[in-house]
VEXTORTI-242559 format. One record per residue (C-alpha): x, y, z; residue in three letters. Coordinates in pm, whole numbers, padded with zeros to 5 digits, always signed. Example, Ala and Ser with C-alpha at 12.3 -4.5 7.8 and 13.67 -1.06 7.14 Angstrom:
2
+01230-00450+00780ala+01367-00106+00714ser
END
This chain:
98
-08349-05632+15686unk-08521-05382+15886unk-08862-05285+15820unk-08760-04913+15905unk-08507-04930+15628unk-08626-04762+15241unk-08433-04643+14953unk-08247-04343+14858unk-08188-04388+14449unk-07945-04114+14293unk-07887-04120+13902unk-07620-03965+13792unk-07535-03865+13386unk-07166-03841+13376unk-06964-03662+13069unk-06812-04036+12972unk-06803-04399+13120unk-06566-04327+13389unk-06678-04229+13739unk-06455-03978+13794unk-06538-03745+13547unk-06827-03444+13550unk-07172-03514+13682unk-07396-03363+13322unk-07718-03403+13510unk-07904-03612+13770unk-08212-03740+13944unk-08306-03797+14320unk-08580-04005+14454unk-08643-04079+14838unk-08803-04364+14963unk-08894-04242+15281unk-09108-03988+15132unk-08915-03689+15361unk-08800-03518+15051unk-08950-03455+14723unk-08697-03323+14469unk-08836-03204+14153unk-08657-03238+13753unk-08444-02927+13728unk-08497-02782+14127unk-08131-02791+14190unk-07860-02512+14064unk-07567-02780+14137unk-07531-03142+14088unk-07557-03335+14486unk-07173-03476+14351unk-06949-03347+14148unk-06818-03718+14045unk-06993-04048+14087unk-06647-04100+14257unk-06775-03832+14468unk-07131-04032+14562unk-06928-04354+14638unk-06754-04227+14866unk-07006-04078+15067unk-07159-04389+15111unk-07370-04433+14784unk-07378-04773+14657unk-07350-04849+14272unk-07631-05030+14183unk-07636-04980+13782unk-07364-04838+13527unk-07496-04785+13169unk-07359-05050+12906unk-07118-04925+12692unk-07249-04900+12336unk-07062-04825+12015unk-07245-04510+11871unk-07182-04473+11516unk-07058-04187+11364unk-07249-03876+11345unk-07444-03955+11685unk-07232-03732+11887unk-07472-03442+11650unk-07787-03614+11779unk-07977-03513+12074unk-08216-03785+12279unk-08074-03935+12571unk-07789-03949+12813unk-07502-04235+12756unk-07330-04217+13065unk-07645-04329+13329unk-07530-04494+13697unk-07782-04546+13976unk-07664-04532+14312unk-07851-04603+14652unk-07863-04615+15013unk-08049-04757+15241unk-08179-04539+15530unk-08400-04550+15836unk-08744-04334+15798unk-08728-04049+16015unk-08769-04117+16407unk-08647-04507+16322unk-08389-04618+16539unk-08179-04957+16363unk-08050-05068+16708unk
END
């Protein structure tokens, strides 16, 4: 592997365990240090689907476990079920991989 190569990491909440359904929030992080994106800075989700992030090139790293909540949870408030971490591997800026 290139040393020119660093990580992109996308997480993506989704509305349920499947990954074409509704992006609920999210979280960017870029290795190459180009962009800082801050909690909340966005108005829309970068996907609409983790469908949607696959297949622009985003590579599933991580899906949450599926966990049998008992009832009354769906009343609680605390964390999101539905977690998956994507990421891509890109050149730092003014890298050429050939």
């Amino acid at each position: 592997m290139s040393n020119s190569l660093r990580q992109q990491v996308l997480v993506l909440y989704l509305a349920n365990s499947a990954l074409d359904s509704p992006v609920t929030a999210w979280a960017r992080y870029d290795g190459t240090g180009t962009t800082r994106h801050q909690a909340g800075g966005d108005e829309e989700p970068p996907y609409a689907t983790g469908l949607a992030a696959l297949q622009d090139g985003w590579r599933l790293i991580q899906a949450s476990p599926l966990i049998d909540h008992k009832s009354g949870d769906e009343f609680r408030t605390g964390y999101f079920k539905y977690e998956f971490f994507f990421e891509k591997l890109v050149p730092l800026p003014g890298e050429d991989l050939d």
